[in-house]
C-alpha positions in Angstrom: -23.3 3.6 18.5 -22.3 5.5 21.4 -20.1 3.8 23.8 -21.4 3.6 27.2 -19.5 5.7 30.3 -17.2 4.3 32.4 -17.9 6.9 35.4 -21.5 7.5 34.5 -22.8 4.8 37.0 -20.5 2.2 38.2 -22.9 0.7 40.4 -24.5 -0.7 37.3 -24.3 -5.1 37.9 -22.2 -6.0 35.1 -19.2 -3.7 35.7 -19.6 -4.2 39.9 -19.5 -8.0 38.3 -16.4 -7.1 36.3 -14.5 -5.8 39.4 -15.5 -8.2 41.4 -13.9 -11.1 39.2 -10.5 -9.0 39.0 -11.1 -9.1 42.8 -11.5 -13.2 42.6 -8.5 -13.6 40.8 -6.3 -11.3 42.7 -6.5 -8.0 41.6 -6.8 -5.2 44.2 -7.5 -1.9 44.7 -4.1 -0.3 44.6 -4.0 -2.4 41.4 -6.9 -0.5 39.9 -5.7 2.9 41.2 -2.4 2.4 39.4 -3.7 2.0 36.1 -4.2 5.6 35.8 -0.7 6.3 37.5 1.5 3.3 35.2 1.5 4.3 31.2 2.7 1.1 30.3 0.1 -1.2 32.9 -2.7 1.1 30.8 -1.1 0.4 27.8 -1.2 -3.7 27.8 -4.7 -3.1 29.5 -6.1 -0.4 26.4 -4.3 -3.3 23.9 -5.8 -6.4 25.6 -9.4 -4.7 25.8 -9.1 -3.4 22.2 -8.4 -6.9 20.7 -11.0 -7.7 22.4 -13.1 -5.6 20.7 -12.0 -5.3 17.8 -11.1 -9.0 16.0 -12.6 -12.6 15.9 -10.8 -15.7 18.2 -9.1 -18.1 16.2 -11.9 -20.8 17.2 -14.5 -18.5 16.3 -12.1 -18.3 12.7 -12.3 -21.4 11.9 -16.2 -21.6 12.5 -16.7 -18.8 10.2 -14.6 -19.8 7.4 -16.5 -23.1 7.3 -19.8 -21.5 7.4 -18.0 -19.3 4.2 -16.8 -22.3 2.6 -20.3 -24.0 3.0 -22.2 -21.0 1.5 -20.0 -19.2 -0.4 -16.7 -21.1 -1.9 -17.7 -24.5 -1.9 -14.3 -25.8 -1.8 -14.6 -29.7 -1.1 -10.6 -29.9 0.3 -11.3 -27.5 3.2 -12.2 -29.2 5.9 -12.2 -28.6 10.2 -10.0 -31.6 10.2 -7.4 -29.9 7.5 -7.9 -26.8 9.4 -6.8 -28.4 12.6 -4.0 -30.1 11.1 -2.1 -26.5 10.8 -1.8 -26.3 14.4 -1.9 -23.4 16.8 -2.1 -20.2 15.3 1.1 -17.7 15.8 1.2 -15.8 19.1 0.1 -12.2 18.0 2.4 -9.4 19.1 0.5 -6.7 20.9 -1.0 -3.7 19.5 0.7 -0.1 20.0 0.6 3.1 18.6 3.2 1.8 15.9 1.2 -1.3 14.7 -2.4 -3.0 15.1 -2.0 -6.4 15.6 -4.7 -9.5 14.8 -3.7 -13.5 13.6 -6.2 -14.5 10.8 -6.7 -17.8 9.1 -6.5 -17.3 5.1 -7.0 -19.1 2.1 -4.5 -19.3 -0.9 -5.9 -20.6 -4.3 -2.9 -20.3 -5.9 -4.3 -17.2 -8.5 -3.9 -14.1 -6.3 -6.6 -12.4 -8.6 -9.5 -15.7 -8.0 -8.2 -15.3 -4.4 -8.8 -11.7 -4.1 -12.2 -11.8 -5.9 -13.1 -15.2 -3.7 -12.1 -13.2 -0.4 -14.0 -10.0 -1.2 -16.9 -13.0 -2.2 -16.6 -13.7 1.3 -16.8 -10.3 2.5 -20.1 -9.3 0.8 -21.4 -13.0 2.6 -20.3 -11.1 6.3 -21.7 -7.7 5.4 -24.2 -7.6 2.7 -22.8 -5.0 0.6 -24.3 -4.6 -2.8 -21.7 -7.0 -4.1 -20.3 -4.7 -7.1 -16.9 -4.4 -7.2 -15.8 -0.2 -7.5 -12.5 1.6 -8.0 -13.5 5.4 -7.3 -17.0 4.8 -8.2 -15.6 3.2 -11.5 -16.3 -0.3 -12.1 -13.8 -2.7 -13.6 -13.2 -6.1 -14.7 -11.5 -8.8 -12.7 -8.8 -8.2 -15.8 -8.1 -4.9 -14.0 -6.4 -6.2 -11.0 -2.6 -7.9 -10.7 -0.3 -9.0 -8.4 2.7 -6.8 -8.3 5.9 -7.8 -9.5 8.8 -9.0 -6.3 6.0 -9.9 -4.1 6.1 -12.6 -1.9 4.5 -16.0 -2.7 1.8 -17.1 -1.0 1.7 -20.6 -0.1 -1.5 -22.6 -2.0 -4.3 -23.8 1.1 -5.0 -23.0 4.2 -2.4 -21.0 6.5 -2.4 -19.0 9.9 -0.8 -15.5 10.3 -0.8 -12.0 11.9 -1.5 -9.4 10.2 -0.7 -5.4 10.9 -3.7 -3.2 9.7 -1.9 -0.1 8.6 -0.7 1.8 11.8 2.8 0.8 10.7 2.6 3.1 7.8 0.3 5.0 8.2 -0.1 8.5 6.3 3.0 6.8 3.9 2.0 6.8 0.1 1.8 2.7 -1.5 4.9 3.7 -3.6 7.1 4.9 -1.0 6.2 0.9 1.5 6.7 -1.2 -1.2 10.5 -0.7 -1.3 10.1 -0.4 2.4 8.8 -4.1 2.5 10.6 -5.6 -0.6 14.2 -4.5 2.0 12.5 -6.0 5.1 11.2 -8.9 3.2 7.7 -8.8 4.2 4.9 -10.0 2.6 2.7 -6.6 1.9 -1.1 -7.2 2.5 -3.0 -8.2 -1.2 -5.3 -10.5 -1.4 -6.2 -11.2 2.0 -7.2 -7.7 2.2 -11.4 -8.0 2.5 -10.9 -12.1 3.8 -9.3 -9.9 7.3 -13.0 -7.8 6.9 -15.4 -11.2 6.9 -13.0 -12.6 9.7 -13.1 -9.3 11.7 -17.0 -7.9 10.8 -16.4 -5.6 14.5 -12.6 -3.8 13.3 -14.5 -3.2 9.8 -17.1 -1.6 10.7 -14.6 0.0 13.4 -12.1 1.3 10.9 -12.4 5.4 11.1 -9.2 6.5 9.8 -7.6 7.7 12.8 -6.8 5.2 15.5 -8.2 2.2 13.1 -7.0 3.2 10.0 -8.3 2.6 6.5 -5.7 0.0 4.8 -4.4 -0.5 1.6 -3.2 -3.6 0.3 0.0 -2.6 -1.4 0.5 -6.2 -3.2 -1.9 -5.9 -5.4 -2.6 -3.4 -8.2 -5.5 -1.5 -10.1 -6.3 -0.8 -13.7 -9.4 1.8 -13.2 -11.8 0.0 -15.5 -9.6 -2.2 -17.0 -7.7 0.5 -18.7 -4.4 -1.5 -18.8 -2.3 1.6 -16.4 -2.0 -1.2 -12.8 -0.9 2.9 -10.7 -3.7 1.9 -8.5 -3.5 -0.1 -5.4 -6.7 -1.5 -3.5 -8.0 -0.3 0.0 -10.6 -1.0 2.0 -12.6 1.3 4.4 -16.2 1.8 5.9 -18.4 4.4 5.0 -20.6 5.5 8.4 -23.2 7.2 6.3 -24.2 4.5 3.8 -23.1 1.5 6.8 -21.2 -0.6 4.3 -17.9 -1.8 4.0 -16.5 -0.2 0.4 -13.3 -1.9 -1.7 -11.9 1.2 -3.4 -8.7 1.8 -5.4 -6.1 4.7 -4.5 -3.4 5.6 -6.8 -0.2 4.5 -5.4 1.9 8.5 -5.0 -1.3 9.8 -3.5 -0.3 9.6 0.4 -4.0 10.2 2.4 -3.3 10.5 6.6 -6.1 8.6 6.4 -4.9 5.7 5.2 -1.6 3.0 5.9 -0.5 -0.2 3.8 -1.1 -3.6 5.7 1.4 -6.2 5.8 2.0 -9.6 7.1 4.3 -11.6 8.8 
């Protein structure tokens, strides 16, 4: 979809509305003028509008995962009230040209494999893909994917936390950020990789890899049809010309500019 002009007509009612609510609550015209003038007043602004866009509210989290649990998981211990219980979710740092920032509300089964299997579950729910699993256009068994060795564990239930979708290293090969994260001691992205696509349906279907890069998940690993060689690692990525959101395997030297490993913290 082509996204509408700013300058085109800005007598149009819902953007004299816009300015006219900045105007409420203090905003003035020398204000406005200096966003153009002040890099890092534009900055916050491009970040704030871009979350906007781009990723789910923590209420509107916790709606959807119930309407997943309901229809897809049917997990009797999750619950709005056991949701609740966690608390606030973590403040989210905000996104720059060296990391895209969004808080998500996962689920931990304890397996990272049924995890990973339940969360792309999940993800075919939110976008109607065809529901096959593919590596390369090879299919595989559910005995073709691990967790790598020296990962972090993942606590079992439900848990808030932000998430960095690949900006951090971006155009960097999975082999070369998993020392990276095992020194920093930061969980990699794994399983959690297509749960962030059916909380975030808008930065899927957004991801162009460029400014919203494709991301792998550099905690988990890929036998390409069960062959038994894990020198894969799993990424996710949307393809414009068939509209779907794909789950894809990459092998973990091959570094694509395309691409960057998520990670969480």
């Amino acid at each position: 979809m082509k996204m509408a002009s700013l300058t085109a007509d800005i007598r149009r009612g819902d953007e004299t509305q816009s300015l006219l609510r900045l105007q409420q609550d203090g905003v003035s015209a020398d204000d406005f003028v200096a966003i153009a003038w002040n890099d890092a007043m534009r900055a916050d602004i491009v970040a704030a509008i871009i979350k906007h866009r781009l990723f789910t509210r923590p209420e509107d989290q916790i709606q959807l995962l119930l309407e997943i649990n309901e229809a897809v998981w049917k997990d009797t211990s999750i619950t709005e009230a056991v949701i609740r219980a966690l608390g606030d979710p973590p403040d989210c740092p905000a996104s720059n040209e060296n990391g895209l920032f969004c808080i998500n509300l996962f689920r931990e089964t304890g397996n990272a494999v049924k995890t990973f299997s339940d969360n792309w579950d999940a993800c075919v729910h939110v976008h109607g893909t065809d529901g096959t699993w593919k590596w390369n256009g090879l299919l595989f068994t559910k005995e073709g994917v691990q967790q790598r060795e020296n990962v972090i564990i993942r606590p079992v239930g439900l848990r808030w936390q932000v998430a960095e979708l690949g900006r951090q290293f971006q155009k960097q090969c999975v082999e070369n950020v998993r020392p990276q994260l095992d020194k920093s001691k930061t969980m990699g992205m794994g399983q959690e990789l297509p749960f962030v696509a059916a909380l975030h349906p808008k930065w899927a279907v957004s991801t162009n890899g460029d400014t919203i890069p494709f991301v792998d998940a550099p905690d988990m690993e890929v036998a390409p049809s069960a062959s038994g060689e894990f020198s894969y690692a799993p990424y996710l990525n949307f393809n414009r010309d068939d509209r779907q959101v794909n789950l894809n395997a990459n092998h973990i030297g091959n570094a694509n500019p395309n691409f960057g490993s998520g990670s969480l913290r």
